[in-house]
N, C-alpha and C positions, 0 to 999 in steps of 0.2 A: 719791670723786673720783679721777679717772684725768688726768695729764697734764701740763700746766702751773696747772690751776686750783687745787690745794693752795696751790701756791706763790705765786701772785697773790693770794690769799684771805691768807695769813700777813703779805705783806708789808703788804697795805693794811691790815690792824690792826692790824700793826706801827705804819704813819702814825699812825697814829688815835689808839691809846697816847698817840705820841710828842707829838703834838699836843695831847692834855688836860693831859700834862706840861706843858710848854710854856707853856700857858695859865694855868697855877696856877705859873705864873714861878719853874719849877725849869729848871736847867741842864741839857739832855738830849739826846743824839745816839745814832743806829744805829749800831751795832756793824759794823761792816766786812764783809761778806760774811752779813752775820745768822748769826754764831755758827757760821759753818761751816765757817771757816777754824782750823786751830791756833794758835792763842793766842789768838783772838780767842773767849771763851766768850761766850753769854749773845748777846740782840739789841738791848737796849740799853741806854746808861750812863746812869743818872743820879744827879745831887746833891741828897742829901737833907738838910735841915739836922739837925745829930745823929746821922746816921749817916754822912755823905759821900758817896763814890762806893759807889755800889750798882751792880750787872751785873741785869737781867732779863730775865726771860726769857718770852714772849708768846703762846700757844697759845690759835687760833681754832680752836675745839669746837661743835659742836651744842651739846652736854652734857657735863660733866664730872661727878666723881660727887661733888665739893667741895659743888656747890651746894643738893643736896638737904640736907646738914648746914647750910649757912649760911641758907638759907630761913629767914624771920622773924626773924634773925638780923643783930645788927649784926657778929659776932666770931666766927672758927671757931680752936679752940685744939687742933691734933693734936698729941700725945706719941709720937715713935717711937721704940719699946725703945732703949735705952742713948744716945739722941740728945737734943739739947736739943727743948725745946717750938717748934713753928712757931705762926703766928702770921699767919691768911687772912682778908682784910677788904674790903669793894668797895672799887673804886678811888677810887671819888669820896668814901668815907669817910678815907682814906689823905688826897685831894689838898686835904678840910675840915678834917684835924689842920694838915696842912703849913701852910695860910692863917693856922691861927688861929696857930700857932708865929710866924708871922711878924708877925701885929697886938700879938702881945705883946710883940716884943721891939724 
């Protein structure tokens, strides 16, 4: 992609994100300039309960190479030498802990 369409393409799943947030009634706003200003890291905030404010960050891909490990997969678990474990999940599995987090409590 050549031009302005990356950047149209980023920001509308930027929306899109920020909207399924939203919908699963977390606290969630864009990042100021989407991460591309100095001090503003990351495209957008949100309130996770248990973890608080989280920064994230949003990348429309054809394909990433995440997904061929998550395939069939509810849970992708990478160890990067001398780093803590990360921890890669669809979103809508993310956005059906956070619900249930909230019916329980």
């Amino acid at each position: 992609m050549k031009g302005k369409a990356p950047k149209r393409k980023g920001s509308r799943v930027e929306r899109e994100v920020l909207a399924l947030l939203r919908e699963a009634g977390l606290e969630a706003r864009r990042v100021p300039l989407s991460g591309s200003a100095p001090g503003y890291p990351g495209d957008l905030e949100v309130d996770i309960p248990g973890l608080g404010k989280v920064l994230v960050e949003v990348k429309a891909r054809k394909r990433v190479a995440l997904e061929a490990w998550l395939e069939g997969r509810g849970l992708l678990v990478l160890k990067p030498d001398r780093r803590p474990p990360l921890a890669v999940l669809p979103l809508q599995a993310l956005l059906q802990l956070v619900q249930a987090g909230k019916e329980e409590a």
